[in-house]
Every structure is written in structure tokens, then in C-alpha cells.
C-alpha positions in Angstrom: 36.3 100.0 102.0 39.6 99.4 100.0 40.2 97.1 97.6 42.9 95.0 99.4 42.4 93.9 102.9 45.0 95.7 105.1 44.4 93.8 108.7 44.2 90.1 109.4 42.9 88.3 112.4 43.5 84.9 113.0 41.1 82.4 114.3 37.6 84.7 113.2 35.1 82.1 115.0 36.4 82.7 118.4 34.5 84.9 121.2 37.1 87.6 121.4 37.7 87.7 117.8 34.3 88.1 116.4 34.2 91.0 118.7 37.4 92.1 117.3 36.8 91.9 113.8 32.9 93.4 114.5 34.8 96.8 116.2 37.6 96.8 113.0 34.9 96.7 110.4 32.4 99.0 112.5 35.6 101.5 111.9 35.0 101.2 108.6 38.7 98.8 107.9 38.9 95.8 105.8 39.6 92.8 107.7 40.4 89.4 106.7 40.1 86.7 109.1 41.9 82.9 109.0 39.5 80.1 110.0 40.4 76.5 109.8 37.2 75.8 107.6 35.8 77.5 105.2 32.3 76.1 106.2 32.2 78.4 109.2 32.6 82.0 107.2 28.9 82.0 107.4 28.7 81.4 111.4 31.4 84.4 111.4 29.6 86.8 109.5 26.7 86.3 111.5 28.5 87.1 114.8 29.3 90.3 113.3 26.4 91.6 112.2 24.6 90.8 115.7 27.0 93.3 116.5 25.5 95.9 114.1 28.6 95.8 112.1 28.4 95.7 108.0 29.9 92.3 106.9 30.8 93.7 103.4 34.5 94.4 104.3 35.5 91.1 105.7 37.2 88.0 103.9 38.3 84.8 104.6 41.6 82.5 104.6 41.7 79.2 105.6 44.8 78.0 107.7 45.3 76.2 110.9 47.8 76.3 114.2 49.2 73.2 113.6 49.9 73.3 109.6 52.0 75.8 107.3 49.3 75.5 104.2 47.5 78.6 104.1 49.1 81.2 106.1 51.5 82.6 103.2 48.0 83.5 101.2 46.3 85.1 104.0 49.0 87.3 105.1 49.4 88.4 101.6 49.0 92.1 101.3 48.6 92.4 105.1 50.6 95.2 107.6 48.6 94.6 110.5 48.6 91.4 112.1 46.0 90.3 115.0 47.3 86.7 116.1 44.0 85.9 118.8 44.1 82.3 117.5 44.7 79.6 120.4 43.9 76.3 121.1 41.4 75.8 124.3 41.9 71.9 124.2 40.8 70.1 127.9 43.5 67.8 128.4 45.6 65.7 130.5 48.7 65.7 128.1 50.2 69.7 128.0 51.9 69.1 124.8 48.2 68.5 123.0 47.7 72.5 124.1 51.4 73.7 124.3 52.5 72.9 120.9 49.6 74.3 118.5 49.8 77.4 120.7 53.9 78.1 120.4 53.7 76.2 116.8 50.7 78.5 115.7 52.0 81.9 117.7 55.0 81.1 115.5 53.8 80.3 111.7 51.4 84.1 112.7 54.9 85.7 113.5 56.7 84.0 110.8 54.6 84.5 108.0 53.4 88.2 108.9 57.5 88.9 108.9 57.5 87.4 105.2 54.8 89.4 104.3 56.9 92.5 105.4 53.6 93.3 108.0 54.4 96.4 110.2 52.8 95.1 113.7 51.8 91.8 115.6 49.6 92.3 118.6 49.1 88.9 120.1 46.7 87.6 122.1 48.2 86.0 125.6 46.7 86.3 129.1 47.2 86.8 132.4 48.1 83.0 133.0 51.6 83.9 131.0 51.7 86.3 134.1 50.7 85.0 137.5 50.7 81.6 137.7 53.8 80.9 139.8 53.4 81.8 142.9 55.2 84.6 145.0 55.1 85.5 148.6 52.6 88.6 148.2 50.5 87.7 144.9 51.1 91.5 143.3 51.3 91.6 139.6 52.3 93.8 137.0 53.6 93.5 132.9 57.3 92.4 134.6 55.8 89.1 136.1 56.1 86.3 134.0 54.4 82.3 134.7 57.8 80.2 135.0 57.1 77.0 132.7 58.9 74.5 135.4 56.4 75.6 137.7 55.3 72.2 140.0 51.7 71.3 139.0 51.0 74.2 135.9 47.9 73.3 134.0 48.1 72.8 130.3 46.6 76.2 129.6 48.6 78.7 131.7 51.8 76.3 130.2 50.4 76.4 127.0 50.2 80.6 127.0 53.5 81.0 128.9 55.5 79.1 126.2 53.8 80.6 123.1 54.2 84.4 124.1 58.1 83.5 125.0 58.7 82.0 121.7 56.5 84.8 120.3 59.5 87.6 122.3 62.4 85.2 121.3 60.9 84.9 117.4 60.8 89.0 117.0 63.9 89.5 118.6 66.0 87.1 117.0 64.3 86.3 113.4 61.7 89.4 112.9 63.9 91.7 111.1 62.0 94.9 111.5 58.5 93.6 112.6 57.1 94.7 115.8 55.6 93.2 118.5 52.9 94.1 121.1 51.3 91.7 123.1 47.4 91.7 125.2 47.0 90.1 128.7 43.8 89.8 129.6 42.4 88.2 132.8 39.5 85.9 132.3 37.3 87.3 129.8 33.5 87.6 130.1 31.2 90.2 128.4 28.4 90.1 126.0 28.9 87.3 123.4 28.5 87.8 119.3 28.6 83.7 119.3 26.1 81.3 118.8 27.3 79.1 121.3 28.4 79.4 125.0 32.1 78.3 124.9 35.5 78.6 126.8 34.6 80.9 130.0 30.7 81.7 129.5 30.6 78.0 129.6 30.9 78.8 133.6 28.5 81.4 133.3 25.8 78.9 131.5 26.4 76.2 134.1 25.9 79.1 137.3 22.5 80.7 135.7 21.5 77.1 134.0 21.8 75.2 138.0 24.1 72.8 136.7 26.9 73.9 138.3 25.4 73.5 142.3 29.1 75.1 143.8 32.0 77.5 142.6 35.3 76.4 142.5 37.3 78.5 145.2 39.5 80.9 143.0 40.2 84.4 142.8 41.2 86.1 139.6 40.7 89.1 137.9 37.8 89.8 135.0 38.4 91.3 131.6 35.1 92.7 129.5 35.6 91.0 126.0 34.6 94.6 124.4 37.6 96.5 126.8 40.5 93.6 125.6 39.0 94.4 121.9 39.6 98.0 122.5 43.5 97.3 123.9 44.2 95.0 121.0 43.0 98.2 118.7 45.1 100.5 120.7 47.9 98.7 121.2 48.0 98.5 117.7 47.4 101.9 116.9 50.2 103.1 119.4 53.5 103.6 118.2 55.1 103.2 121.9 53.5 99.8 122.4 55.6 98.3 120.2 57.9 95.7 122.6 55.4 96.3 125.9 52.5 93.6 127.5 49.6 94.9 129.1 47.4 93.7 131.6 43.9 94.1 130.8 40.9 93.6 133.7 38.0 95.9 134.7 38.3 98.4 137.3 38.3 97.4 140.5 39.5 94.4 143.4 39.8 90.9 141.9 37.0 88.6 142.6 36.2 85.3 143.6 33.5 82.7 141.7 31.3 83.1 144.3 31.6 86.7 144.2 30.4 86.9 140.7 27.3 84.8 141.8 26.4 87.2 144.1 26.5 89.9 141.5 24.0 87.8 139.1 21.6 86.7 142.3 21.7 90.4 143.3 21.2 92.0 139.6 19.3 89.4 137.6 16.5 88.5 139.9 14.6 85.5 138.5 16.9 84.7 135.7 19.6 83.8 138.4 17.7 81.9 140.8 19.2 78.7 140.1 23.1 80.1 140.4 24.8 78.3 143.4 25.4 80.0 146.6 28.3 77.9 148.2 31.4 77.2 147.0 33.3 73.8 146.8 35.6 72.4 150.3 39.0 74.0 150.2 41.1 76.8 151.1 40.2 80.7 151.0 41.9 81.9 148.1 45.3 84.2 148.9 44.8 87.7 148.2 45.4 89.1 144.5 46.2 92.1 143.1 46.4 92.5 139.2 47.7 96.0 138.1 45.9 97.3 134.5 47.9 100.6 135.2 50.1 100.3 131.7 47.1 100.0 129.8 45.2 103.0 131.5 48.0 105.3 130.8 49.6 104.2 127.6 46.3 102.5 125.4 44.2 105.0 127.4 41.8 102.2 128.2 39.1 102.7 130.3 38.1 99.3 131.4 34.7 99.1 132.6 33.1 98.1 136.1 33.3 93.8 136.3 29.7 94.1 137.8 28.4 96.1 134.3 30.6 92.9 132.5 28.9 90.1 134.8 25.5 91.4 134.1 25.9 92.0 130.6 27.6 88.6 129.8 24.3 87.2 131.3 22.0 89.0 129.8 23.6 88.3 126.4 23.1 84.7 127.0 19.0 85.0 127.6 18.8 86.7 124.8 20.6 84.4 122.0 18.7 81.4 123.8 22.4 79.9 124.9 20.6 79.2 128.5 20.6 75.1 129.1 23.0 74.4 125.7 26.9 74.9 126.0 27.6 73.6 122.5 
């Protein structure tokens, strides 16, 4: 470990960053992680360590999405930026999720170009990809989620605007920083958190019985541990600088109902209460999702969605996050 930390992460109590900042310091790097209060370093460094990585090399900033204070200080010192912070607010209102997410991608961008950081990889998702619709739903790194959009939820608004403003910002204020941005599809995968939030929320509700039917969707899945290893890569690669990538396991897309078949099928008794009809509505369109950038350029090799259903499940029994969603 160094003296100085060298890599920041933003928003450290979050599922996909504690399994970031677990696979940075298992490498042996220094990390330093923002989190809005310092009361939750604790809950942090415990997510890391059920991980098996040594907490010894990780430090703490406090700073927020929606407030300047605090950002200067922790990208002091820094060259390699890891923006994964983003709000995951349920509301009716779009501005309540759209703003802290542009604002926030923005104050990262802004203050790791101060800093005179070398690369931002940013955390957006597939809904900044393929949520307007198009005659054959085919998608690739050149599709983009049109903000104007009729009828676009908050969230897939919310990441559409941020990773624009995040394109614009680089291009037009970030003097010589660089820019490479993630795309995951929903993300599931063993958890390092001691509570079942954003997406295994869905997963609680199916093994739990609370949930009695799946909505009727189709969408791709993205193992939390494979978008950890494209954030690494993408930052690591010198030719990712100015790309997206796609990340989702190998295979076709899959519906709700699809991934209850996989825990009824795998998990025996522990899924004997996940629902086996979905709600009234239409048969979702076909969807393709193409991870083929990331294959070839990160040289990820995403794994199997059944291996990332399972696992997400079985990582739930066994921190006791079965019947809570806290």
C-alpha cells in the first residue's frame, strides 16, 4: 500500500461499489471512497471484508450529489476516478432523480478535471441505451434513450441526461481528462451489503412470497462481479478512453418469469414461495442487447445469468436478508 490514495470511488455504500472497491483493494491499490456520511465508513468496511478483501488500504471522503462541499478534498491527490454514485430515488417527479444524477455526474467530472485526474469511468446503464423504442429492439454502444421520449420513467431519464452532460462536460470543459463510460443491464450477483436494496429488492420479494406475480418485462442481466471487472478494465485500457460498453452475461435476454424458473429449478426449497405467473399484459417484444465491445476490447468474459441468478440468491440466505428489504 502507498502512502497517498491514487483511486477514488464515489458513493462506497452502494451494491456495485462495495464490490468495486473489495476487487481494487484485493489488487493490492489504495482506494478512497466518498460517502455522504461519515457514520457509514464502518458498514463500508464491513462489505469489503465479507469479500475477503483487507480493509487497511481504504479511506474515506465525505461529499454528496447534490452539494459542492467535499469533493475538492477527496479528489485531492487522485488520477483515477470511479464516478458509480447515483441516486435510486422512487418518484413521481423526474427532476427529484434527474438533477442529483447530471448535478452529481458533473461536480465527479468537474472536480477530478481540477485535480488534473487522468481517467473517469462512469457508471451509466443500459436504460441511457434502450429505452426508446425502435422497430426491431437490437442494441448496441451507438443507441442512445432520447430524453423526449413519451412516458420515460424517472430512472432511465435520470441516466440518459447524466451520461450526456457527462460526454458534453469532457468534450467541452475537460481539458485533457478522459472519459470511459459502463453500461450495465440490470445488475444482480452476490451481494457484499447488509441490506437487500435497488434490484435484489425483486429478488427478496420472489424467494420471500411477497411478490405473488412478475411484472412482464424482458431485459438483459449483468453479474455485479463482471460490471466490477469492466469498470477495472475499462479503466486500465488505453483505447477505452471516449467508448460505452454494454455489459450483460452471456446469453438471450430474459424475462421475470424466466429468472423464476431458474430459482424454482436450482434452489429447491429455498424457492418454493417465488411466483409462477406473471401479471395481465402484453408479451414482451423480442430484445437483443450486444456485450460484443466489451468481449473484444475489456476482454470481459461475462458469466452465464443462470450462475448470477443462483448466486444472487444464495448470497441472500446466507447474510439473513430473506423477509427484510431494508
Amino acid at each position: 500500500m502507498t502512502d497517498s490514495p491514487t483511486i477514488l470511488v464515489t458513493g462506497g455504500t452502494g451494491y456495485l461499489a462495495t464490490r468495486l472497491l473489495a476487487d481494487l483493494l484485493a489488487g493490492g491499490a489504495d482506494v478512497r471512497t466518498t460517502v455522504r456520511s461519515a457514520d457509514r465508513a464502518d458498514e463500508v468496511r464491513a462489505a469489503v471484508r465479507r469479500a475477503g478483501a483487507d480493509d487497511a488500504g481504504l479511506s474515506f471522503a465525505t461529499a454528496s450529489l447534490t452539494d459542492d462541499d467535499g469533493w475538492a478534498a477527496a479528489l485531492a491527490g487522485i488520477s483515477d476516478v470511479y464516478h458509480v454514485a447515483s441516486p435510486m430515488i422512487q418518484t413521481a417527479d423526474p427532476a427529484e432523480v434527474v438533477v442529483p444524477a447530471r448535478d452529481g455526474a458533473l461536480r465527479a467530472l468537474r472536480a477530478a478535471r481540477d485535480a488534473g485526474a487522468r481517467r473517469v469511468v462512469l457508471t451509466s446503464s443500459f436504460a441511457a441505451v434502450g429505452y426508446s423504442p425502435k422497430p426491431v429492439r437490437d442494441y448496441d454502444e451507438s443507441d442512445w434513450t432520447d430524453p423526449a421520449t413519451p412516458g420515460l420513467p424517472a430512472y432511465p431519464l435520470s441516466k440518459a441526461v447524466a451520461e450526456r452532460a457527462a460526454w458534453d462536460f469532457v468534450e467541452q470543459e475537460g481539458g485533457g481528462l478522459e472519459l470511459a463510460v459502463i453500461n450495465p443491464t440490470w445488475i444482480a450477483g452476490p451481494t457484499l451489503t447488509a441490506s437487500a436494496r435497488s434490484s435484489l429488492a425483486l429478488f427478496t420479494g420472489m424467494l420471500d412470497g411477497t411478490i405473488p406475480a412478475v411484472p412482464r418485462q424482458r431485459f438483459g442481466i449483468a453479474d455485479v462481479r463482471d460490471v466490477s471487472a469492466a469498470h477495472r478494465a475499462a479503466m486500465d485500457t488505453p483505447a477505452a478512453a471516449g467508448k460505452r460498453y454494454l455489459v450483460l452475461a452471456d446469453g438471450p435476454t430474459m424475462t421475470f418469469l424466466d429468472v423464476a424458473n431458474v430459482l424454482r429449478a436450482e434452489l429447491g426449497d429455498l424457492a418454493a414461495r417465488v411466483p409462477t405467473t406473471e401479471l395481465p399484459g402484453d408479451e414482451p417484444a423480442p430484445l437483443t442487447i450486444r456485450n460484443d465491445r466489451a468481449k473484444a476490447e475489456l476482454g470481459l468474459h461475462p458469466r452465464p445469468a443462470v450462475e448470477t441468478i443462483v448466486e444472487t440468491a444464495t448470497s441472500l440466505r446466507d447474510l439473513g436478508l430473506l423477509g427484510r428489504s431494508d
